[in-house]
C-alpha positions as CSV (number, residue, x, y, z in Angstrom):
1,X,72.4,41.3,97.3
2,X,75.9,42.0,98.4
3,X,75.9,37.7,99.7
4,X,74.8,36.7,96.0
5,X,77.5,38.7,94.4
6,X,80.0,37.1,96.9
7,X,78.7,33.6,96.3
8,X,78.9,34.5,92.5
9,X,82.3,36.0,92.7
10,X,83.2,32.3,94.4
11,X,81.5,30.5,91.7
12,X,83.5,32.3,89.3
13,X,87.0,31.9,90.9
14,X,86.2,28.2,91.7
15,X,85.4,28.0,87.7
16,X,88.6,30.0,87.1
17,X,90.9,27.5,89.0
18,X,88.8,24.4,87.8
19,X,89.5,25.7,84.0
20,X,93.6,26.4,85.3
21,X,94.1,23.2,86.4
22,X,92.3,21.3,83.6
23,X,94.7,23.4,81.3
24,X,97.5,22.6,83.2
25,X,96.9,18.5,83.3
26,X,96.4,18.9,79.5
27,X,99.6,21.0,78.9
28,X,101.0,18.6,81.3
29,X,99.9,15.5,79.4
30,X,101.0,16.9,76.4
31,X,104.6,17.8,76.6
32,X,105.0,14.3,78.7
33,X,103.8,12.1,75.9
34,X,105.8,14.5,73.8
35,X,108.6,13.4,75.8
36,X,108.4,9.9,75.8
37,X,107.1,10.2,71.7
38,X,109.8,7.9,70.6
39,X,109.0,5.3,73.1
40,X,105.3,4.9,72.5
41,X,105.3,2.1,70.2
42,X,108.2,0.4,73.0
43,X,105.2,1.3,75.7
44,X,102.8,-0.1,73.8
45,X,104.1,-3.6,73.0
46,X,105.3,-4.1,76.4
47,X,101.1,-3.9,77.2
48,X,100.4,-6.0,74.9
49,X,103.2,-8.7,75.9
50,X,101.6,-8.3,79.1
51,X,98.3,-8.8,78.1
52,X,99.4,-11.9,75.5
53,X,101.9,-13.4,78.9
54,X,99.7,-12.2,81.5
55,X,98.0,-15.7,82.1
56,X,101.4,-17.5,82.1
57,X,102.5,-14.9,84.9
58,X,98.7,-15.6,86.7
59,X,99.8,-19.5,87.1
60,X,103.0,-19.0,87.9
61,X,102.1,-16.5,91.0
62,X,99.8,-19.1,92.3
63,X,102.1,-21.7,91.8
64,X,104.9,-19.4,94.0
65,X,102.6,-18.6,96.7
66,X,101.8,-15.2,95.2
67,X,105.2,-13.5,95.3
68,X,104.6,-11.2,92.2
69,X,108.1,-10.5,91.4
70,X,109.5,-13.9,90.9
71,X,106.2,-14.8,88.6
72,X,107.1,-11.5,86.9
73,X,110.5,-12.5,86.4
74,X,110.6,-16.2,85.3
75,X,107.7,-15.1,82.6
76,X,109.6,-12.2,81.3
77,X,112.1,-14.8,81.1
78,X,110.3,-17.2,79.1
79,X,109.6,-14.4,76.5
80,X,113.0,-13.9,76.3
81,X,113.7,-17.7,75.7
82,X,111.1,-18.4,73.8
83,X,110.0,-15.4,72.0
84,X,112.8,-12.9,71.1
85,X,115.8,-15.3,71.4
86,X,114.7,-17.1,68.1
87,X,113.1,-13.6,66.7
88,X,117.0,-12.8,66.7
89,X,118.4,-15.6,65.1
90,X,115.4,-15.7,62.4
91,X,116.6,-12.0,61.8
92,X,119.9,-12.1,61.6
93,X,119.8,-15.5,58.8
94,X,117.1,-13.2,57.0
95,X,119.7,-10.2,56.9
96,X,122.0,-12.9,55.1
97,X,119.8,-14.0,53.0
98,X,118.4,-10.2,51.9
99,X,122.5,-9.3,50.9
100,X,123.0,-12.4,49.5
101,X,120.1,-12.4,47.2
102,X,121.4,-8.7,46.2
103,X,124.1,-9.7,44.8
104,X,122.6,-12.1,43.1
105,X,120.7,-9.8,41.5
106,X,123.9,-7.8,40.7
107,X,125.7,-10.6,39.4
108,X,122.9,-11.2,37.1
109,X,122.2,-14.6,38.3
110,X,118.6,-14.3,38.2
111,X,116.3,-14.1,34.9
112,X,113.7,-11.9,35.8
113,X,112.6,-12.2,31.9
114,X,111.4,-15.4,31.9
115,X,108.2,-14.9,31.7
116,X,108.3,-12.3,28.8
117,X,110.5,-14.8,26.7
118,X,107.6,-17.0,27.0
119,X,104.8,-15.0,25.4
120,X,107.3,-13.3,22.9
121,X,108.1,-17.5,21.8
122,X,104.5,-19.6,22.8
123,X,102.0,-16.9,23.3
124,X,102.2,-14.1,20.3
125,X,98.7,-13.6,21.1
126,X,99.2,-12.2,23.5
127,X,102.1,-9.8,22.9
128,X,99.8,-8.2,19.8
129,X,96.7,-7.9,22.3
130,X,98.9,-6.0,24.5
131,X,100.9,-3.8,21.7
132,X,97.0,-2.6,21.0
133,X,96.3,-1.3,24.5
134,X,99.7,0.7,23.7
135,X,101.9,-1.6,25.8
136,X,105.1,-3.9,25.1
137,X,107.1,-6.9,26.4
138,X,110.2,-4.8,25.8
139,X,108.2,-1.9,28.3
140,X,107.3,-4.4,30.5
141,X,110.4,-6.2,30.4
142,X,112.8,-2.9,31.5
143,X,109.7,-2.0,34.3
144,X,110.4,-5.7,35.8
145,X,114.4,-4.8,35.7
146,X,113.5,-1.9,37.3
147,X,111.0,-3.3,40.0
148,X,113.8,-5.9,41.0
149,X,116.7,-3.8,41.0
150,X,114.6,-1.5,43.5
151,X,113.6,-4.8,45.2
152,X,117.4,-5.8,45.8
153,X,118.3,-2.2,46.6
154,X,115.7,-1.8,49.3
155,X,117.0,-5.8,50.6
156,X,120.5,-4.5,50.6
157,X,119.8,-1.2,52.5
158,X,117.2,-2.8,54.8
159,X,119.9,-5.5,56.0
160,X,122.4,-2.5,56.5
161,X,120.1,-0.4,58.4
162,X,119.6,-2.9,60.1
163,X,123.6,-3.5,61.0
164,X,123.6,-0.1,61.5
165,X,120.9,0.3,63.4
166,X,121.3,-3.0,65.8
167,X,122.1,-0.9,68.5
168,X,118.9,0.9,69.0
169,X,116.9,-2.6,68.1
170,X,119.0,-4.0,71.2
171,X,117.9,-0.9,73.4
172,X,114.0,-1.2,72.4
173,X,114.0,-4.3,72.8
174,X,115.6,-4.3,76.1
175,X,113.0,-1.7,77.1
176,X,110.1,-3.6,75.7
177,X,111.3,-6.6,78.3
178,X,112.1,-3.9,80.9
179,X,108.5,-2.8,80.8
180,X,106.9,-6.2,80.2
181,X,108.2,-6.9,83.9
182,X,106.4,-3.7,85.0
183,X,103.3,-4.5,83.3
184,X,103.3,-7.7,84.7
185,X,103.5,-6.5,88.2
186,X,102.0,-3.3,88.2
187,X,99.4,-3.6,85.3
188,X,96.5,-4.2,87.6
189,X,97.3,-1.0,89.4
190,X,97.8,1.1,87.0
191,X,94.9,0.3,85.2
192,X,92.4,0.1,88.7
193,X,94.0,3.5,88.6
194,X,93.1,4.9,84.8
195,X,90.0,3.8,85.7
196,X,89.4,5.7,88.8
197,X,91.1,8.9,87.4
198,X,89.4,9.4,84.3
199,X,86.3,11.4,84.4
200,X,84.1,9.1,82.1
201,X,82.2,6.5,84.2
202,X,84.0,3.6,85.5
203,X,82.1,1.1,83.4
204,X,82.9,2.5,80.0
205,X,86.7,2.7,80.8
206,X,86.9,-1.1,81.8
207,X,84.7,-1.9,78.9
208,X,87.5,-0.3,76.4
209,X,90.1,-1.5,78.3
210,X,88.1,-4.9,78.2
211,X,87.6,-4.4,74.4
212,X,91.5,-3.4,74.0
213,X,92.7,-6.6,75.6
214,X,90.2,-8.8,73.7
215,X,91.5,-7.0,70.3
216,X,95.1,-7.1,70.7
217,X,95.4,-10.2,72.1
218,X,92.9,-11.7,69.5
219,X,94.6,-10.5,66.5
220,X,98.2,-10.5,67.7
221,X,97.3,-14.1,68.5
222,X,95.4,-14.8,65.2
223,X,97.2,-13.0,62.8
224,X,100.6,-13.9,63.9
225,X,99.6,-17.6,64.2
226,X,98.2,-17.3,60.6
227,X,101.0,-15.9,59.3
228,X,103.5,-18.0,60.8
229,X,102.3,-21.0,59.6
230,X,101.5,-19.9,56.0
231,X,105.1,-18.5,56.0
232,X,106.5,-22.1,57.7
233,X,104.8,-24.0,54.8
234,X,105.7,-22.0,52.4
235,X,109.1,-21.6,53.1
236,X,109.6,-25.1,53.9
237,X,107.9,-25.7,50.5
238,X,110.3,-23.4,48.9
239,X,113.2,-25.2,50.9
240,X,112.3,-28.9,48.9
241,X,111.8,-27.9,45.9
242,X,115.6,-26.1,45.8
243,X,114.0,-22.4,45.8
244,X,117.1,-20.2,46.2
245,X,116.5,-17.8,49.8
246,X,113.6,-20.1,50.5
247,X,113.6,-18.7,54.6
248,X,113.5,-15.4,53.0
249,X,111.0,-16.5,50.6
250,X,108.8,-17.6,53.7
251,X,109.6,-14.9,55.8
252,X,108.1,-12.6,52.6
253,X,105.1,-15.0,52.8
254,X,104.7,-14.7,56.6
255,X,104.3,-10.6,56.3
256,X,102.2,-10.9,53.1
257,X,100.0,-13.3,55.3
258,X,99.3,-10.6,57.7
259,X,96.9,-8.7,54.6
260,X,93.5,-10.6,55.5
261,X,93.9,-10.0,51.1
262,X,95.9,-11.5,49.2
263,X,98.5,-12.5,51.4
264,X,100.9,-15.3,50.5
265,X,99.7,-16.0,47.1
266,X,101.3,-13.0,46.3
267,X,104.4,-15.2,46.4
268,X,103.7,-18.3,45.3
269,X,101.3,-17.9,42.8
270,X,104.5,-16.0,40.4
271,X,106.7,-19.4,41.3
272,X,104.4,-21.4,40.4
273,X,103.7,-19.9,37.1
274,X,108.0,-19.8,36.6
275,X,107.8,-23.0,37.5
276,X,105.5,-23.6,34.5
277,X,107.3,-21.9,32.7
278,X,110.4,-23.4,33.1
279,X,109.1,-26.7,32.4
280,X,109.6,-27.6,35.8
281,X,105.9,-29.4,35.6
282,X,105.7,-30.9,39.0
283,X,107.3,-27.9,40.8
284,X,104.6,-26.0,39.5
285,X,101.8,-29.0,40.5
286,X,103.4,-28.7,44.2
287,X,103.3,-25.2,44.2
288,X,100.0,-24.9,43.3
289,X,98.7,-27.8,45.4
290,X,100.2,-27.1,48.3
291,X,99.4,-23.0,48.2
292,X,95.7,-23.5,47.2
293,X,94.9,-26.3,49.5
294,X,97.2,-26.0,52.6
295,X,98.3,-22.6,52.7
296,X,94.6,-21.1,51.7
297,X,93.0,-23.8,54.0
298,X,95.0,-22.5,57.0
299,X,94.0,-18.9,56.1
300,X,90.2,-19.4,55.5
301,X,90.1,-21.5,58.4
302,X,92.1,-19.9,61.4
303,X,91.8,-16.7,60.6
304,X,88.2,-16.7,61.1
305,X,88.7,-18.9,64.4
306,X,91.6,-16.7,65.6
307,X,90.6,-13.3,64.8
308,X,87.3,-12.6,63.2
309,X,85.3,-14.4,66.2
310,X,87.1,-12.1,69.1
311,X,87.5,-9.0,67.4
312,X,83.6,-9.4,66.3
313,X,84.3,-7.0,63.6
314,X,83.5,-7.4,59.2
315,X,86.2,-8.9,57.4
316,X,85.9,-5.8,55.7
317,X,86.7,-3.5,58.5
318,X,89.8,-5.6,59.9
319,X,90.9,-5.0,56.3
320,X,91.0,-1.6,55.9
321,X,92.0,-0.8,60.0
322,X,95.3,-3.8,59.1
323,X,96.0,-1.5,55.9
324,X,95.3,1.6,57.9
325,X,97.5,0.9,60.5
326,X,100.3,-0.6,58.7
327,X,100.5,2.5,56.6
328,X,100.6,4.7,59.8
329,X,102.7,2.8,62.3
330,X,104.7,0.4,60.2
331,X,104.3,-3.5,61.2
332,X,103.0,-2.3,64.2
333,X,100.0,-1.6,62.6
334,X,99.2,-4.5,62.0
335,X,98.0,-5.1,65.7
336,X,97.2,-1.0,66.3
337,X,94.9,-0.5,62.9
338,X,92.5,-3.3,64.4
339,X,92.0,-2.5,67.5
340,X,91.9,1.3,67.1
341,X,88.9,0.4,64.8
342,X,87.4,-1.7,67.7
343,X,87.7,1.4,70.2
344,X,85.8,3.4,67.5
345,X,82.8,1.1,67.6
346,X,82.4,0.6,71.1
347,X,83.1,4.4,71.6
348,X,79.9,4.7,69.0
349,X,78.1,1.9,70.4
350,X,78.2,3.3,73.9
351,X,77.1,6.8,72.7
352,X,74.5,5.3,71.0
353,X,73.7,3.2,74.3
354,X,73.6,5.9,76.4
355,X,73.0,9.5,75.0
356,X,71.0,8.3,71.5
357,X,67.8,6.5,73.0
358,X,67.7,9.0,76.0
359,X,67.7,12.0,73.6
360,X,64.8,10.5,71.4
361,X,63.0,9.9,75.1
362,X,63.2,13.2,75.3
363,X,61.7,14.1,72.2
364,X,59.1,11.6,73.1
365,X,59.6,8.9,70.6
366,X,60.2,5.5,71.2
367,X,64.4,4.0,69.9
368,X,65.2,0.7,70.9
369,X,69.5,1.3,71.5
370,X,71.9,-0.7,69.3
371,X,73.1,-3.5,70.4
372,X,76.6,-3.4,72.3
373,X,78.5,-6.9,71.5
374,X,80.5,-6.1,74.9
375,X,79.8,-6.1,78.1
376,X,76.5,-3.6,79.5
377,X,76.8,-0.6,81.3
378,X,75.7,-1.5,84.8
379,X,77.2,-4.4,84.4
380,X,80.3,-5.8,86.8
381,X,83.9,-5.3,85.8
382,X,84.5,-7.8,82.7
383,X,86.4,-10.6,83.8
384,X,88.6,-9.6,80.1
385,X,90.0,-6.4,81.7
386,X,93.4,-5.6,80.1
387,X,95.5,-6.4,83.2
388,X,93.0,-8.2,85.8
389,X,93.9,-8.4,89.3
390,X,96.0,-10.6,90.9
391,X,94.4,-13.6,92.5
392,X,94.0,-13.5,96.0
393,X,96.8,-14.7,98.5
């Protein structure tokens, strides 16, 4: 008796400094990403530079004889060149273009009530059907002055936060780059050792990170590759025709693009119809042409190719995780919304791999488990992992 209360007194201190120390690495875990709260979204898009660079880095390592530092350099290096060089100038004409178009605005050189004077003179139809749901041009018409005054205010003090503000871009983007070197170099380990640490079975941890790469690099890919080019014709569109602040006209389109509804038509479709209006007939035909058939070409066809495919998730669901995201993390979300919504379904789909089908065993009935669109259980390591390992010297 007096051994089993011993080896029960054991028990129960062992439980006691299990429970401790899992407390502690929580508390732990806690105030640290607490700490480095402000730096999370920096963190995360020097992983996912990492993941989008990583085979650029790969080919360059061989092509060095494996010295991991130099690869890691000249590819952080390319980014720069390539990638956030132009970002910077493309920014700073925008800001130009956003204070120029403000005043603009202010100076009253725009007529934002063109398209009122045109039902009030060809389309009095129109006006009365409107007057019996209760509403009026003249309502409408100070709504729109309102809506584009807002719209030049929020231009204005977007390029001045920006001014003001160029300091700390400078700094997060000089720790995104900072990081993207680390990622580069160490990505491999630190993931090999995430994998090893965490207490959920090796397989299901590379499968998410597997899934995370696959996501983020499938719709920052896709998306921005969509977008970019919708944006370019656009603006370039805009540019011809004589479309005052065409670039930021295109750069409007390009972040409109990123909805997988809607998106750029929300631009051109309102030019084209001022266009019209205007009597500016083969503006308008341009417009038209070139948004319905090029623009919405690129859209229906890569964006399928790019993202649908990889993510392997409903166009419905990539919708509402983009306009998730985007309302939670800013632009970010764009990438984060996605691919959180991928974690959650593989999460589900591995639960209902492993726990749903045993549990109706039990009960002596006969499930078949849903199908898991990644990689099985027992399987090897996916050859997708977030940040694979290097190739061998």
């Amino acid at each position: 008796m007096r051994n089993m209360g011993t080896e029960s007194s054991r028990q129960l201190a062992r439980r006691v400094k299990r429970n401790i120390f899992f407390l502690l690495v929580a508390l732990t875990t806690i105030g640290f990403f607490g700490l480095i709260g402000p730096f999370l979204l920096t963190c995360f898009w020097g992983a996912v530079l990492a993941i989008i660079f990583f085979g650029v880095y790969r080919k360059l390592r061989v092509w060095l004889g494996g010295r991991d530092g130099l690869a890691a350099g000249l590819t952080t290096l390319l980014v720069v060149l390539f990638v956030l060089v132009p970002l910077a100038l493309l920014t700073l004409a925008l800001v130009e273009q956003a204070i120029a178009v403000y005043n603009d605005i202010q100076a009253g050189n725009f007529n934002t009530e063109i398209i009122f004077d045109f039902v009030d003179d060809n389309l009095p139809r129109v006006a009365s059907a409107l007057s019996e749901f209760g509403v009026s041009t003249d309502d409408l018409r100070t709504n729109l002055n309102e809506t584009v005054g807002q719209a030049g205010q929020y231009a204005a003090n977007w390029a001045l936060a920006f001014g003001s503000g160029l300091l700390n871009t400078i700094i997060q983007f000089t720790l995104v780059i900072y990081l993207l070197y680390f990622f580069l170099v160490d990505g491999w380990k630190i993931e090999r050792a995430l994998v090893h640490t965490i207490p959920m079975g090796d397989n299901r941890e590379r499968t998410l990170f597997a899934r995370f790469a696959l996501v983020a690099r499938a719709t920052l890919k896709g998306t921005l590759i969509v977008a970019f080019v919708q944006g370019a014709i656009g603006g370039i569109m805009f540019a011809f025709l004589g479309i005052p602040a065409a670039l930021l006209w295109g750069v409007a389109m390009m972040l409109l693009a990123l909805l997988p509804v809607g998106g750029s038509a929300i631009i051109w479709v309102p030019a084209a119809i001022i266009m019209f209006i205007q009597g500016d007939i083969t503006s308008g035909i341009i417009i038209v042409v070139v948004g319905a058939l090029i623009i919405g070409l690129v859209d229906n066809l890569l964006r399928p190719l790019l993202v649908g495919r990889d993510t392997q998730m409903p166009d419905y669901l990539v919708l509402i995780s983009t306009l998730g995201g985007i309302a939670m993390f800013g632009l970010s979300g764009f990438v984060i919304g996605p691919t959180l919504a991928a974690l959650f379904i593989t999460v589900w789909e591995m639960m209902g791999r492993d726990y749903g089908g045993q549990r109706a065993l039990m009960e002596g009935h006969t499930v078949q488990a849903p199908a898991v669109k990644g990689p099985p259980a027992a399987a090897t390591p996916p050859p997708t992992s977030a940040v694979p390992d290097p190739p061998h010297q």
